[in-house]
C-alpha positions as a Markdown table, in Angstrom:
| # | Residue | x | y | z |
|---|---|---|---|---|
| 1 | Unk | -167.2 | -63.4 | 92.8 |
| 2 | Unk | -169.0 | -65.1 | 95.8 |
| 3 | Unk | -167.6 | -64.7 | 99.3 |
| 4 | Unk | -167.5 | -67.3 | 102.2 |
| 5 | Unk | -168.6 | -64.1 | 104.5 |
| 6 | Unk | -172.0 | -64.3 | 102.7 |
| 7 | Unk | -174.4 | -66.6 | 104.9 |
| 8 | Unk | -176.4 | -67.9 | 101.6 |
| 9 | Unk | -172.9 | -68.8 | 100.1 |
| 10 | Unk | -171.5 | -70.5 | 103.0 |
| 11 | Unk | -174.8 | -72.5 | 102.9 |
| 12 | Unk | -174.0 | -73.8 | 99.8 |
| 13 | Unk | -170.9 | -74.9 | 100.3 |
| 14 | Unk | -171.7 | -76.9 | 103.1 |
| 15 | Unk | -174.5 | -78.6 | 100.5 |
| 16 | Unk | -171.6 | -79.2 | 98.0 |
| 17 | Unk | -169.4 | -80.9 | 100.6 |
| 18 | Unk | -172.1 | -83.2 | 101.7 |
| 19 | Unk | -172.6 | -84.2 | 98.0 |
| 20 | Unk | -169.1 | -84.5 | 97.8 |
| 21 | Unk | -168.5 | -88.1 | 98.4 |
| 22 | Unk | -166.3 | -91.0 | 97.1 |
| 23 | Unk | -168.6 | -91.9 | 94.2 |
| 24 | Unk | -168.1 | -88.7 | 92.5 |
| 25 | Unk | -165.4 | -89.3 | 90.1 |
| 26 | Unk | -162.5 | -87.0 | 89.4 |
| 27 | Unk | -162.3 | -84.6 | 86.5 |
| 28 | Unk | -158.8 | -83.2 | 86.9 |
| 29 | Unk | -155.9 | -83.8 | 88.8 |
| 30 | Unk | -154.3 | -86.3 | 91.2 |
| 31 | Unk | -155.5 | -85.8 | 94.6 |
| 32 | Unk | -158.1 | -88.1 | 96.1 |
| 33 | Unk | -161.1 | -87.1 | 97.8 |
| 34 | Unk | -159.8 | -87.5 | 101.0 |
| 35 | Unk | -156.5 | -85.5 | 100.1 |
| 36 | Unk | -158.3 | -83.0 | 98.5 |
| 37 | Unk | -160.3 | -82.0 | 102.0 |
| 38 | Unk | -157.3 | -82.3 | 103.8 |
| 39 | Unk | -155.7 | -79.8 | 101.1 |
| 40 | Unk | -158.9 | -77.1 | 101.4 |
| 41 | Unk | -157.9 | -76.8 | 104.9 |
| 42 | Unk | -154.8 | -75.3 | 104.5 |
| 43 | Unk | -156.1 | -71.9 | 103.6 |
| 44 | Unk | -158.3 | -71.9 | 106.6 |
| 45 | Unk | -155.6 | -72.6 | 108.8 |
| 46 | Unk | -153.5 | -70.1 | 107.5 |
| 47 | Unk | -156.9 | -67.3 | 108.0 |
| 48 | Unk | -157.8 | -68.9 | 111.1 |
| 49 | Unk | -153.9 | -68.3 | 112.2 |
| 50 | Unk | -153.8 | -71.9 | 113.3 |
| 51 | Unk | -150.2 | -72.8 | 110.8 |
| 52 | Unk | -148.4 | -70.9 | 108.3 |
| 53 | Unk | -146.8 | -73.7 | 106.8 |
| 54 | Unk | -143.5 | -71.9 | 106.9 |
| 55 | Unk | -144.2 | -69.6 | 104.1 |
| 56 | Unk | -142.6 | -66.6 | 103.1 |
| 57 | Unk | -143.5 | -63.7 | 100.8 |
| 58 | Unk | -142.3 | -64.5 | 97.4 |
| 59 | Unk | -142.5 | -60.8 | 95.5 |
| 60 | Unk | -142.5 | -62.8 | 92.2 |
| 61 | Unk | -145.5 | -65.0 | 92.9 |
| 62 | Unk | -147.3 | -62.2 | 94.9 |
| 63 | Unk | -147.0 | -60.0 | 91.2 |
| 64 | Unk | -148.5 | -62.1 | 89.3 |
| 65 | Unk | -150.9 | -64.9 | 91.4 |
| 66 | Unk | -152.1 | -62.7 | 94.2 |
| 67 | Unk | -154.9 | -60.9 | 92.2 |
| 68 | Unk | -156.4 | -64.3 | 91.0 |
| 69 | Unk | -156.7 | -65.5 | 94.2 |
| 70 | Unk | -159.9 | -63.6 | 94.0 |
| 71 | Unk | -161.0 | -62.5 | 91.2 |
| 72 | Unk | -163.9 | -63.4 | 89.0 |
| 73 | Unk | -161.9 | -65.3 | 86.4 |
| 74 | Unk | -161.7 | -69.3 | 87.6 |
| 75 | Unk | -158.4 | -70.9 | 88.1 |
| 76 | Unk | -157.5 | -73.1 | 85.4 |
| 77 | Unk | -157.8 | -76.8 | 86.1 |
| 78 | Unk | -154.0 | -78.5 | 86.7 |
| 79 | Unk | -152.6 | -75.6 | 88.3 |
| 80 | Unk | -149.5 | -76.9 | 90.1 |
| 81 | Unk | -150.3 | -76.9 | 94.2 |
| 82 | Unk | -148.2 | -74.9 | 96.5 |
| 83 | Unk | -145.6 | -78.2 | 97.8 |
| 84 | Unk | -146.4 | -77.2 | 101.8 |
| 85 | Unk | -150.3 | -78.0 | 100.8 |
| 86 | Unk | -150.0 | -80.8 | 98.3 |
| 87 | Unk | -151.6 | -83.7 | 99.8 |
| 88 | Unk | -149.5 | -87.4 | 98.6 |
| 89 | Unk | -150.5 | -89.6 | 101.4 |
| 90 | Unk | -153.7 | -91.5 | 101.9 |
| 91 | Unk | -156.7 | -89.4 | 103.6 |
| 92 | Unk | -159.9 | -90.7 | 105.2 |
| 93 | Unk | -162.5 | -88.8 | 103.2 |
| 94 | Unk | -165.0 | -88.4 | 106.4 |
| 95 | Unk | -162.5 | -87.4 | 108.5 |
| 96 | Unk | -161.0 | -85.1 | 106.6 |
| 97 | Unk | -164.3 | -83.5 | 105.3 |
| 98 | Unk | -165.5 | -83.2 | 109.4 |
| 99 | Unk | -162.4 | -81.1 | 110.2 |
| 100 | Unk | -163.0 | -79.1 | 106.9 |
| 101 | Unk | -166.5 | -78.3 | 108.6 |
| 102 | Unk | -165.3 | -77.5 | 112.0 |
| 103 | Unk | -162.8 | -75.0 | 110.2 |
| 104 | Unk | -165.6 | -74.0 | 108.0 |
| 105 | Unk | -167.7 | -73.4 | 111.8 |
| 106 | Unk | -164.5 | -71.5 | 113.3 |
| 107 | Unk | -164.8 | -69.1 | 110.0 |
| 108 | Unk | -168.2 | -68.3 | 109.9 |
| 109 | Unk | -168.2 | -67.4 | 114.0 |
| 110 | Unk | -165.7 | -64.9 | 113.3 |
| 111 | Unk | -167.4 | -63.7 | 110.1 |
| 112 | Unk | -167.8 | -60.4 | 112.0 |
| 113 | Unk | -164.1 | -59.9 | 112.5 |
| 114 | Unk | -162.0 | -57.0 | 110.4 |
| 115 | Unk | -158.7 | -57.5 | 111.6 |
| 116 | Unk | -157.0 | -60.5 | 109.7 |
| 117 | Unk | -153.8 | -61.1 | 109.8 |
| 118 | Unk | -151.6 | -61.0 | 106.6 |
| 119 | Unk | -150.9 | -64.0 | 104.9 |
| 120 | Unk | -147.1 | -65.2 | 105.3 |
| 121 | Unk | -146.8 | -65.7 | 102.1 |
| 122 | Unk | -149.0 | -63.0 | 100.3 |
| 123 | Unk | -149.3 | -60.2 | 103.0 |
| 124 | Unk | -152.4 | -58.0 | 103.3 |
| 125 | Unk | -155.8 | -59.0 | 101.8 |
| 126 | Unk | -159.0 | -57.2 | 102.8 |
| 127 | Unk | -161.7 | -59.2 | 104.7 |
| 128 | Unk | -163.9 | -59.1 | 101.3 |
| 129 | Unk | -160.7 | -60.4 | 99.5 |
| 130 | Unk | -160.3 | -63.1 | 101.9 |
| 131 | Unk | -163.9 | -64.2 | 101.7 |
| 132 | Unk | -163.8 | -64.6 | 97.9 |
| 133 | Unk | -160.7 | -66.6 | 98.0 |
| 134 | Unk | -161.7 | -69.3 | 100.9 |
| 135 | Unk | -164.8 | -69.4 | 98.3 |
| 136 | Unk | -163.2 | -69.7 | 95.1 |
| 137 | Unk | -160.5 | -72.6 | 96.1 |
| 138 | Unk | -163.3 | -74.3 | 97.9 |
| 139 | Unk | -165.3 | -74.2 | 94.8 |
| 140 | Unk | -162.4 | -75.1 | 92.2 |
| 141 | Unk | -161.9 | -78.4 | 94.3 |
| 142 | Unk | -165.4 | -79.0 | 94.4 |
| 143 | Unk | -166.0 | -78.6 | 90.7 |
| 144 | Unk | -163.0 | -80.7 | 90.6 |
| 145 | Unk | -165.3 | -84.0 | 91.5 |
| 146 | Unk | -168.1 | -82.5 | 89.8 |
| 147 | Unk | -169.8 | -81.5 | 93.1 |
């Protein structure tokens, strides 16, 4: 599995998000493109310790979700989102995508940094766990719209 924390990998997902534009059509789900940036900033947020959305650990979720946060195996399309980062109304696409970048900026200049928090909702990851799952939700979104 790819990690954000890899500079060639970050690179390319800055490339996918400036292909990523209205007239790529959807393949799965019901988010727009504007709602789905504003969506893939959650997870930054939460790294970045900028929200946490309220959450709080769920034992039963954490058992069996947590691991494919991760992992090599893709999510599945349709997966139901999480209700603090579903997305319902309307979304400027380019704004939305510039503070997706900026959060994406704020990531990479701490790439150096070892001491994450735990997630409020599924505690302690590694930095190397962290950095495949900002990657792998980034690029089930983007495969989403075929970017």
């Amino acid at each position: 599995m790819k990690s954000l924390f890899e500079p060639e990998v970050l690179t390319e997902i800055r490339t996918r998000l400036g292909n990523f534009t209205e007239d790529k059509p959807r393949q799965w789900g019901k988010m727009s493109h504007g709602q789905t940036m504003a969506h893939c900033q959650g997870p930054f947020n939460i790294m970045l310790e900028k929200k946490d959305y309220g959450m709080k650990p769920n034992w039963l979720i954490n058992l069996f979700f947590k691991k494919s946060m991760y992992n090599d195996k893709p999510w599945r399309k349709n997966l139901p989102t999480a209700k603090f980062l579903k997305q319902t109304e309307p979304r400027d696409l380019s704004e939305e995508k510039a503070k997706l970048l900026a959060l994406l900026d704020e990531f990479e200049s701490q790439r150096e940094r070892n001491d994450w928090k735990p997630h409020p909702g599924f505690g302690h990851f590694t930095k190397e766990q962290y950095g495949k799952m900002q990657y792998k939700h980034l690029d089930h979104h983007l495969t989403q719209f075929g970017v």
